[in-house]
C-alpha positions in Angstrom: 102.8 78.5 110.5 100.9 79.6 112.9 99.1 82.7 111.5 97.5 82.9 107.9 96.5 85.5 106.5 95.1 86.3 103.0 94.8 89.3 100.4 94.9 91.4 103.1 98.1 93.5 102.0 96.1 96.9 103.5 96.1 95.5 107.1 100.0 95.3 107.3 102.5 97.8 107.1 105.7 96.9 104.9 107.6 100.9 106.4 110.2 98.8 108.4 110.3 95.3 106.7 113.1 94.0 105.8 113.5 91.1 102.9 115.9 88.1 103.2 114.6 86.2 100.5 113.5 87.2 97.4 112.3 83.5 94.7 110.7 82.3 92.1 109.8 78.6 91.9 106.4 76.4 91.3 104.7 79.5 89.7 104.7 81.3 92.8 107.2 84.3 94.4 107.9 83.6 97.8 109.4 86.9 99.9 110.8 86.0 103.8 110.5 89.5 105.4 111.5 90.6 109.2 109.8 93.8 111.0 106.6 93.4 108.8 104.1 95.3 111.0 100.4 93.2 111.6 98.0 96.0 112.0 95.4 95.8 114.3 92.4 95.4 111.9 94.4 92.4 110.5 91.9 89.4 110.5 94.6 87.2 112.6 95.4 89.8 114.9 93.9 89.2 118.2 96.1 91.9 119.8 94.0 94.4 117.9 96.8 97.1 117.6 99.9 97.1 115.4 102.4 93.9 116.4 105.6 93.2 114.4 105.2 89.8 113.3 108.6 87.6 113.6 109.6 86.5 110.1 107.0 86.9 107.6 106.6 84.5 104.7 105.1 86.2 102.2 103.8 84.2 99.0 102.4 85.7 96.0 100.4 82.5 94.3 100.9 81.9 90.7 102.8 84.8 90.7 104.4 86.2 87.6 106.7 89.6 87.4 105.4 91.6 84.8 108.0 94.5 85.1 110.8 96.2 87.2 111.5 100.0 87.1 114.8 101.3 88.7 113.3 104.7 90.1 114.7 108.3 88.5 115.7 111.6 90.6 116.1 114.9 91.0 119.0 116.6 92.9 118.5 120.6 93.9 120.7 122.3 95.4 120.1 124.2 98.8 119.0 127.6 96.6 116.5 124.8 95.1 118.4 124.8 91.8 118.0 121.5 89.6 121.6 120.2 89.6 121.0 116.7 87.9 117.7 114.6 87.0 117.6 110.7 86.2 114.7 109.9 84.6 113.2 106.1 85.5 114.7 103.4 83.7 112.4 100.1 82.5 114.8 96.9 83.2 115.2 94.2 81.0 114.2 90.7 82.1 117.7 89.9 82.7 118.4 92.6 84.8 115.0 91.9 86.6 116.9 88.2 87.3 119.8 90.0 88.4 117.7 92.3 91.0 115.4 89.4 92.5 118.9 87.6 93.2 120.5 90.7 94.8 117.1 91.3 97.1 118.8 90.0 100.4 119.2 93.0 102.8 117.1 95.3 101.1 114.1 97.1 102.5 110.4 96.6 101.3 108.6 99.8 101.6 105.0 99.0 100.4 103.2 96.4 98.5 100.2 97.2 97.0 97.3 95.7 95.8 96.0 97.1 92.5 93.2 95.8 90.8 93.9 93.7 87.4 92.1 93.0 83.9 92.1 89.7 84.3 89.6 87.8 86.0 90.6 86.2 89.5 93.9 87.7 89.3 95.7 91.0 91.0 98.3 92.9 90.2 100.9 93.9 93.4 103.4 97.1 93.2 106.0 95.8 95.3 108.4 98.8 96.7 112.7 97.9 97.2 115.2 100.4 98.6 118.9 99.2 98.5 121.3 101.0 101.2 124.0 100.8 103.3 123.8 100.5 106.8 127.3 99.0 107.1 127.6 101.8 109.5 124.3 101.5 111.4 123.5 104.5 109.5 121.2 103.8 106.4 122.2 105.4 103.5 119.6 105.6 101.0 120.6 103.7 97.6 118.4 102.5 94.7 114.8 102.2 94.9 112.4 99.9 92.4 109.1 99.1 92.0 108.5 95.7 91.0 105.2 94.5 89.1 103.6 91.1 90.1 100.7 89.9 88.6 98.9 86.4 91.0 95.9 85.3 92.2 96.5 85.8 96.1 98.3 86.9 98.3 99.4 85.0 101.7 101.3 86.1 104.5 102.3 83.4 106.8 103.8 84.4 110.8 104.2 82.1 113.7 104.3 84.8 116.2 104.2 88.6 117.2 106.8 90.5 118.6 106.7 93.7 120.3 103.5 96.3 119.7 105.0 99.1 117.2 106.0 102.2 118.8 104.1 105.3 118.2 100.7 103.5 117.4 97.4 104.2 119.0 
């Protein structure tokens, strides 16, 4: 690849990504995203404003997922009226199997870098919406947040694409 960059998850933008591939293997989790936006403050940005990158490998080293939670709602009504609430649900380690196998399509809305207990390691909040856009309109499905725990992050591009609309 062409481009390398590392623990730098604050210099990209994940609000249009899409992921294709979503593993586990040699104690690492290995995402392959399209539409990830480079920012321009990104270390291997020489454009120096925000580029989509083509498709994104995305490798979480010695990654390990610590947890999965399917995300709860409200529903109101147009007078604002509470109609139903699902609260979130924790998912079992099968059904976190079953989710990182059913990843293809779905939209990664952040990753986040949090800091962790243990020494030389970080903990990554890793945002998945699931809709439809059989249509070419999305509609909005599940949402989880997925809990990584690794020692680095690296996000590998061979080129950019167009400058993202919108941007300064």
């Amino acid at each position: 690849m062409k481009f390398h960059s590392v623990n730098e998850l604050e210099h990209f933008s994940f609000r249009d990504a899409q992921v294709f591939r979503f593993e586990e293997r040699d104690s690492r989790i290995l995402l392959e995203a399209e539409a990830l936006i480079v920012r321009g403050s990104n270390s291997q940005n020489t454009r120096f404003y925000d580029s989509y990158a083509d498709t994104a490998q995305i490798n979480l080293v010695n990654g390990k997922v610590l947890s999965a939670v399917k995300e709860g709602f409200r529903y109101y009504d147009a007078d604002g009226v509470l109609q139903k609430e699902v609260p979130d649900q924790l998912l079992t380690e099968g059904e976190i199997h079953d989710l990182l196998r059913q990843c293809s399509g779905c939209y990664l809305f952040s990753a986040e870098r949090k800091p962790d207990t243990k020494e030389g390691r970080m903990q990554v909040s890793l945002g998945l919406e699931f809709g439809d856009d059989s249509e070419g309109t999305l509609t909005m499905g599940d949402s989880f947040w997925i809990e990584v725990s690794c020692s680095s992050v690296e996000v590998d591009w061979e080129r950019y694409m167009n400058r993202v609309e919108g941007t300064v």
